[in-house]
N, C-alpha and C positions, 0 to 999 in steps of 0.2 A: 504494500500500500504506500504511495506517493504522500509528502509532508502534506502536500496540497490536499490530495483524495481524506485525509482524516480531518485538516482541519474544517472542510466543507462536511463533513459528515457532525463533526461535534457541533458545529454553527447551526446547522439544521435539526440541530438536537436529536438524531437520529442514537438509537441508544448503544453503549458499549463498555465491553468489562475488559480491565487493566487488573495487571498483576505489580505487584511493589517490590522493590530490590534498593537491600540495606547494606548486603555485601560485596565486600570489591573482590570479586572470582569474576571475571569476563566470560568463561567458558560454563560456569551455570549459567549466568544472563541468556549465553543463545541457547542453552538449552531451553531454560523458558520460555525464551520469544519464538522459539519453534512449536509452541504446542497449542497456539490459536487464539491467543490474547489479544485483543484489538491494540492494544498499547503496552509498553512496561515503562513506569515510573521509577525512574531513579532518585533517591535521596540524598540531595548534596547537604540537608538541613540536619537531621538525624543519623545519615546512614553513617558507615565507617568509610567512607570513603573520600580521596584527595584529587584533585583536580587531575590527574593522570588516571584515577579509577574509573571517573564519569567519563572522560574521551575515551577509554577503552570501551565502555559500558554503552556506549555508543557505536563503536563498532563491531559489537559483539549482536545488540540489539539489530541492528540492518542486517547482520549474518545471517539473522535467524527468518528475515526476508517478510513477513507477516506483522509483524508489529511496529506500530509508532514509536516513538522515542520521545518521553517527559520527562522532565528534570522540575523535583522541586529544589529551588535555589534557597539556598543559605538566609538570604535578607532581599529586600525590596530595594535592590543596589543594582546601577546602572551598569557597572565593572561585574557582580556576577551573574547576573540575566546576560549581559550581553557575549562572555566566553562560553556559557553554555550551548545558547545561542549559534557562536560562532564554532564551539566541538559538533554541531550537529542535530540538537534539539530541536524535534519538531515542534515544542512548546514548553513553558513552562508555568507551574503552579506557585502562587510568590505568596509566602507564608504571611499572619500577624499585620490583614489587614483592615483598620480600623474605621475608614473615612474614605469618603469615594475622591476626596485630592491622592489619598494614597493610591488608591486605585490607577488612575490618571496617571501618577508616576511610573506604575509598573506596565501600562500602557505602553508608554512614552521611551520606556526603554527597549521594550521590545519592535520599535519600528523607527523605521532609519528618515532623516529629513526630507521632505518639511513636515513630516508627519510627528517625528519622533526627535529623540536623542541619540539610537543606537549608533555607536562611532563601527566606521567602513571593515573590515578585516573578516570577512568570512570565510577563515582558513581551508576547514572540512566541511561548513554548509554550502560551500559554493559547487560542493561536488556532487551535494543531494538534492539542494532546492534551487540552485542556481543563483548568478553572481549578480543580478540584476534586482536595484533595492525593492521595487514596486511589489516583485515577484514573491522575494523573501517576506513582505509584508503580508501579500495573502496568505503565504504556506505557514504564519506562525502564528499558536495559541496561545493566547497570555489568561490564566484563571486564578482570580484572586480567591485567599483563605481564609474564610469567616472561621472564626474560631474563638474571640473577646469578645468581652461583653459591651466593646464599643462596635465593634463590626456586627452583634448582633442587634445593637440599636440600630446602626444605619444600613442595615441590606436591603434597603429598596433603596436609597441612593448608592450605595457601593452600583448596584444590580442596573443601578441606567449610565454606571460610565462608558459614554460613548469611548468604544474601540474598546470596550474588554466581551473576551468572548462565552465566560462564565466562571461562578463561584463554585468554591471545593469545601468540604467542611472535611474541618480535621474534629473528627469527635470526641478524643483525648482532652483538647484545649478546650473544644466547647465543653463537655461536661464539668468541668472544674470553673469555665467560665458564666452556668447558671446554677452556681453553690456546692457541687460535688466535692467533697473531700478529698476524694482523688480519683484518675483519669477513669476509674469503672465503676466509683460509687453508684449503687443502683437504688439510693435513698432520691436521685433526684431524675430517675427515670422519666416520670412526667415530664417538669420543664425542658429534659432533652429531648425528647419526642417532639414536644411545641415548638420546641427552637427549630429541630431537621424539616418539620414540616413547614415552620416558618420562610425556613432559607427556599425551600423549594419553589414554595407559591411563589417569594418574591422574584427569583429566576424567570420563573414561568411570567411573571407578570410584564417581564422588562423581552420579554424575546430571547431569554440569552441560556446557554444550560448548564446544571445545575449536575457537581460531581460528588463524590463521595468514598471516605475511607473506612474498608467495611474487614471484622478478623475474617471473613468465609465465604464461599458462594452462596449458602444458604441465607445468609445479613446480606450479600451482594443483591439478590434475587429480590429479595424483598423490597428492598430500597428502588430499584427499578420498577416494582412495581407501581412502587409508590409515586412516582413521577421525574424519579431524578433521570438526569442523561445515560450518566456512566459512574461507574463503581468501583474501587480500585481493590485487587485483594488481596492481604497482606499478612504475610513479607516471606523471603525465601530466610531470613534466622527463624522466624518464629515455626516457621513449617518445618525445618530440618530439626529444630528442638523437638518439635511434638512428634513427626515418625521415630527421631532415634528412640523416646518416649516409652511410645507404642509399643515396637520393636522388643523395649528390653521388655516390660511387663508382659508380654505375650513370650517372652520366654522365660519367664520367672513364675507364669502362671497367674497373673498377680492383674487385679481391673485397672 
């Protein structure tokens, strides 16, 4: 699938499940992006990984020929949106955003003049999306990250920034950001239910789609139905912890 052919499918909210990748082995990445992921999401924010992990991570991702390539970036910075960017990234998800000027910013990085700020140097995207700014502007998704309890006040202004192409809820940040104790408390199940359902309608309201980080396909599934776009489902640590898991208690006998 072409930068181009995903970001016209995300725009069109046409729906799609993403797999998350924390660790820097290149050679799992293509193993996963061979097995029918619409996208894999790499984490330059939380993952273990350093700027030579995510450019590998990236072409380990196109190896695998069927999946997009997502980078959530570090910070809402012009400098790392725009190397991602420029390793390859058919979009990126830009963390801790509170106000639709932040939004604007991350806009703004992700597209080149008179549109944008992004400075000219597209190393390795010049060889997948081509060298031409107009070009790279259609073929790149920029999706902000509702997650605070200031982004959850303003997601119907985040959700009408002209030139963003949609909001990502990180559910960790938000549970703890509508009173959770901590990222799983299930004391405040309600308010996060309100809030995912909140973010959604306001996506839906402004035209634009509306993603989501879910532990399974079974959370993935749901959430899709519920109206979000795309689902992301995570992570290749968490899943390699839970088969080695599996694994030993099925042979210790043990549930």
């Amino acid at each position: 699938m072409s930068a181009l052919d995903f970001a016209r499918r995300i725009r069109d909210r046409e729906q799609a499940v993403g797999y998350w990748v924390v660790l820097d082995d290149p050679i799992a990445t293509e193993r996963l992006a061979r097995l029918g992921y619409d996208y894999v999401a790499v984490d330059a924010q939380h993952g273990l990984l350093g700027y030579e992990g995510i450019r590998n991570a990236m072409l380990a991702i196109d190896a695998g020929a069927a999946s997009a390539a997502m980078v959530r970036v570090e910070q809402n910075d012009p400098f790392a949106i725009g190397r991602v960017l420029d390793a390859g990234a058919t979009g990126v998800i830009v963390p801790l955003i509170d106000t639709a000027e932040d939004a604007a910013a991350a806009v703004r990085s992700t597209r080149y003049p008179p549109h944008g700020r992004r400075s000219y140097g597209p190393m390795r995207a010049q060889l997948r999306v081509g060298p031409t700014p107009a070009v790279s502007d259609e073929a790149t998704l920029v999706l902000a990250m509702i997650e605070t309890p200031e982004g959850l006040a303003n997601v119907a202004e985040i959700c009408a920034t002209p030139g963003l192409d949609g909001v990502y809820v990180g559910p960790s940040d938000l549970r703890l950001a509508v009173g959770g104790a901590t990222s799983t408390d299930p004391a405040v199940d309600g308010p996060f239910e309100e809030a995912v359902t909140r973010i959604a309608e306001a996506a839906s309201a402004a035209g634009i789609a509306a993603g989501i980080h879910t532990p399974n396909g079974e959370v993935a599934r749901r959430r899709l139905a519920q109206g979000y776009t795309f689902a992301s489902v995570a992570s290749d640590l968490v899943h390699l912890e839970q088969a080695a898991k599996a694994h030993l208690n099925a042979a210790r006998g043990e549930q």
